[in-house]
Legacy VTK file of the C-alpha trace (Angstrom):
# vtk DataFile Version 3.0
C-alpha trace
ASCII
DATASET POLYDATA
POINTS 238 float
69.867 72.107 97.911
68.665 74.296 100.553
72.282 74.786 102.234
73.981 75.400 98.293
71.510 78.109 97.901
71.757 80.051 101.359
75.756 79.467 101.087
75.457 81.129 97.309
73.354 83.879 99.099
76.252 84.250 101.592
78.651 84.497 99.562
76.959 86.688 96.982
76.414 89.313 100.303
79.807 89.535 100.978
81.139 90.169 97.697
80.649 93.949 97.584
82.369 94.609 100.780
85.719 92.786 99.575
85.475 94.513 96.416
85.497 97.942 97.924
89.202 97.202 99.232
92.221 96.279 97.341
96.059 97.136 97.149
97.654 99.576 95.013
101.160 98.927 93.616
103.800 101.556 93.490
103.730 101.112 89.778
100.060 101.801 90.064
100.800 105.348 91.397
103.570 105.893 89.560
101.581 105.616 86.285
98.679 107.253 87.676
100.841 110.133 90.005
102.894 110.736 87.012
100.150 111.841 84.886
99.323 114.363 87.388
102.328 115.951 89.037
103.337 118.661 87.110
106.944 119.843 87.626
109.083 123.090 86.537
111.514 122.454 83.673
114.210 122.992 85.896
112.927 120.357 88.169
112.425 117.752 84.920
115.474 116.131 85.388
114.567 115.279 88.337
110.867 114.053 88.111
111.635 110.552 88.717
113.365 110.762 92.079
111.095 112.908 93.341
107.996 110.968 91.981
109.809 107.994 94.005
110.241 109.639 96.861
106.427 110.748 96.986
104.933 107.282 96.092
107.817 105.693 98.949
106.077 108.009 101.374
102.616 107.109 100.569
103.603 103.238 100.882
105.218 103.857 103.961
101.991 105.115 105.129
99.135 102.963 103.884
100.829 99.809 102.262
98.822 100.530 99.357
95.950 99.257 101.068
92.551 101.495 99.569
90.427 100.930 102.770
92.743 101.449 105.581
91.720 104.324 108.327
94.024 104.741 111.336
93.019 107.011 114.096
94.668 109.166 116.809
92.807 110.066 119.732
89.431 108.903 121.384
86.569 107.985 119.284
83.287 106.595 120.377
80.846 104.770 117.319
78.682 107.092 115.640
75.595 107.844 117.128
74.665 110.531 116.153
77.055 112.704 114.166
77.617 111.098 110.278
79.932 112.073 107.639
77.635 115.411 105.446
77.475 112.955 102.573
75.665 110.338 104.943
77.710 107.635 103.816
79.038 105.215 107.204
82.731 105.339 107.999
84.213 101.709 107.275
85.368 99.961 110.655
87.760 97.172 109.947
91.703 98.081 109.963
90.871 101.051 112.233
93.837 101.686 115.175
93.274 103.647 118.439
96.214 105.777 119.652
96.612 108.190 121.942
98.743 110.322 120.673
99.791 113.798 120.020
99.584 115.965 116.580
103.623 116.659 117.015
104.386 112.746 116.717
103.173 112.456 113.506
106.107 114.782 112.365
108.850 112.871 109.994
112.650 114.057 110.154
113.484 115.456 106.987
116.516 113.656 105.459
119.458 116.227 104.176
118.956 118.174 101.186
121.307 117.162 98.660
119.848 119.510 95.487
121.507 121.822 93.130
120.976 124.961 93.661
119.596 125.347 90.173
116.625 123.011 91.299
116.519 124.494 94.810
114.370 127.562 94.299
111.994 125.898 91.668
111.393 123.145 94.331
110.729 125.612 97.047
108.274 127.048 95.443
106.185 123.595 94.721
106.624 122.983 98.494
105.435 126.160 100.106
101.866 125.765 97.810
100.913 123.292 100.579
99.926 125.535 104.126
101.077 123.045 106.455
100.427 125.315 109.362
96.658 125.393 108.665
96.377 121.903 108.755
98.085 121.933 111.795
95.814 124.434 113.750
93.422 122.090 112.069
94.230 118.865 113.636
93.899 120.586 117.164
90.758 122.128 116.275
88.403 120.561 118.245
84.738 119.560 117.084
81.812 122.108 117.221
80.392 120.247 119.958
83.741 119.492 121.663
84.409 121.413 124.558
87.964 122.446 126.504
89.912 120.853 128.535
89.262 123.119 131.429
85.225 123.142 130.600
84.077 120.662 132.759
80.553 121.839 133.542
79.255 121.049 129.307
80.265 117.859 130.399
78.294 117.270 133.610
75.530 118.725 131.897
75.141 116.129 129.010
78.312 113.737 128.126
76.530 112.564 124.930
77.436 116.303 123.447
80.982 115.805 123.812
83.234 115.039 121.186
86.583 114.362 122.443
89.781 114.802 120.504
90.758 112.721 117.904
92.567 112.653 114.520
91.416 110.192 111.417
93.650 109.287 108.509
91.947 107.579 105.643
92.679 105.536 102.263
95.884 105.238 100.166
96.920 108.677 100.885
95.881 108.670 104.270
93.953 111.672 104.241
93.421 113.460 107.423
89.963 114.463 108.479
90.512 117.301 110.218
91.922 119.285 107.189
90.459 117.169 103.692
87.329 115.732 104.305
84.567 115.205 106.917
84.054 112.377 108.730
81.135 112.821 111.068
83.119 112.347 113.979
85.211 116.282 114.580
85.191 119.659 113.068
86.931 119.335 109.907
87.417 122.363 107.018
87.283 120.045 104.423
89.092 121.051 101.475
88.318 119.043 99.221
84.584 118.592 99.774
84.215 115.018 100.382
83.070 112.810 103.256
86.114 110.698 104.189
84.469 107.482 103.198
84.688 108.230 99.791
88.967 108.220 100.450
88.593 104.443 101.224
86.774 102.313 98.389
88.771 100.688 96.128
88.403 103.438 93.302
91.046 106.254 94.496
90.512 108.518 91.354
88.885 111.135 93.614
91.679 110.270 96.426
94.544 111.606 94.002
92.366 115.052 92.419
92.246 115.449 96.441
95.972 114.516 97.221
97.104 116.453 94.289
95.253 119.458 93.933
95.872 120.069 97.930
99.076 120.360 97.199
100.180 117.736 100.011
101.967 115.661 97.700
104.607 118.074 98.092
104.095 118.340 101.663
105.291 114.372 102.174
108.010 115.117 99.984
109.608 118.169 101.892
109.003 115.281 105.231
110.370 112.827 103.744
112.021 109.711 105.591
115.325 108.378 105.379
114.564 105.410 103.983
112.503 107.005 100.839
115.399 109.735 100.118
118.003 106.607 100.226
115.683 104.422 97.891
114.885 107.303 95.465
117.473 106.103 92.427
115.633 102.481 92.677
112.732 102.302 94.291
110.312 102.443 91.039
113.226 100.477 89.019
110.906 97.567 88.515
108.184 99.432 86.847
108.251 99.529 82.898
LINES 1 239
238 0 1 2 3 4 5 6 7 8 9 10 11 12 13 14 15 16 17 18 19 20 21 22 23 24 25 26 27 28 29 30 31 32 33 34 35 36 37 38 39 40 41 42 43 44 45 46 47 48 49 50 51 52 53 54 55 56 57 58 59 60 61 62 63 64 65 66 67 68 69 70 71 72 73 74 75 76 77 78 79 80 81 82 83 84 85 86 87 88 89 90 91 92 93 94 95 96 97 98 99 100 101 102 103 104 105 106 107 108 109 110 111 112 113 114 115 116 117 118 119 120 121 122 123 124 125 126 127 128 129 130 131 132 133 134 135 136 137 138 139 140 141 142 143 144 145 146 147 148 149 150 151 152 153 154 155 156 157 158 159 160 161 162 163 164 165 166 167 168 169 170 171 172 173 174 175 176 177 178 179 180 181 182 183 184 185 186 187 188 189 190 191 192 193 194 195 196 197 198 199 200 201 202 203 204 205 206 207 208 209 210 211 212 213 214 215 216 217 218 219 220 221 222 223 224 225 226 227 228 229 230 231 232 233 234 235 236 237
């Protein structure tokens, strides 16, 4: 009876923690982007390749999945520094790389619009500054120091944050540039702490993803593979 009753408990402890993950489908987005992407009429026609395109990018990112934070760079767990909202940044799924801010960069596949559709698009694109959130990404923590300062770190180690780059949620959202994180300097634009980008409600992820703007900024980097797939990739949602 006993060994029922602490396995119930058990199981009972874990459930919120699965529930604040899940998977979301492209249909999911499309229903939900769709609502929420507003295009020109000249660009109308065109509303469901480029609302593929978009949701192929996001996929390609995340795989859907609602919890998933990747991470460039060196990060050491939070000690001290937390996210402004004092919520904990989830661990699991979490990938160390060291890499640079350039190799996150995606080829753009050839433009193949009319040139009706051209200058409408254009202007949806360039509403997205994706030089500031460039000079963002390098920006390095308040407590960070330079490269070439090595006397902070002699000093005290424990006060330097080294450089590093987190992506969080569905929409992997950076947090240098849309939300804090506790863990770098971040301008946060959309005034949220990054845990809040990887529960399993993403209503708050897409106001963020869309009124930012960087919706537009994955379509004008778009892969390849999403600008080949545009015609059918949502052809299985009703």
């Amino acid at each position: 009876m006993k060994v029922c009753l602490l396995l119930g408990l058990f199981v009972v402890a874990l459930l919120p923690s699965f529930s604040e993950s899940r998977i979301v489908s492209k249909c999911e987005l499309k229903d939900k982007l769709g609502e929420e992407i507003n295009l020109p009429k000249k660009l109308k026609s065109h509303d469901d390749e480029i609302l593929s395109i978009i949701i192929c990018e996001i996929l390609r990112r995340s795989n859907g999945n609602t919890s998933l934070v990747n991470v460039d760079g060196i990060r050491h767990p939070l000690a001290t520094a937390q996210p402004t909202t004092g919520r904990s940044e989830p661990e699991t799924n979490k990938t160390m790389a060291a890499a640079s801010v350039s190799s996150r960069k995606k080829q753009r596949a050839p433009s193949r619009k009319s040139p009706d559709s051209q200058e409408s698009l254009n202007d949806m694109e360039n509403r997205f500054d994706e030089e500031q959130m460039q000079q963002d990404d390098e920006r390095m923590s308040k407590e960070g120091s330079s490269d070439g300062d090595r006397s902070s770190y002699q000093q005290d180690p424990n006060k330097i944050t080294l450089w590093s780059l987190g992506y969080y949620g569905v929409f992997q959202l950076r947090d240098s540039h849309f939300c804090d994180s506790g863990y770098r300097w971040s301008r946060n634009l959309c005034q949220k702490s990054c845990s809040d980008f990887t529960d399993d409600d993403i209503t708050d992820d897409i106001e963020c993803f869309i009124n930012s703007n960087y919706h537009w900024f994955l379509f004008r980097t778009l892969s390849h593979e999403c600008f080949n797939d545009r015609k059918t990739f949502l052809h299985d949602c009703s």
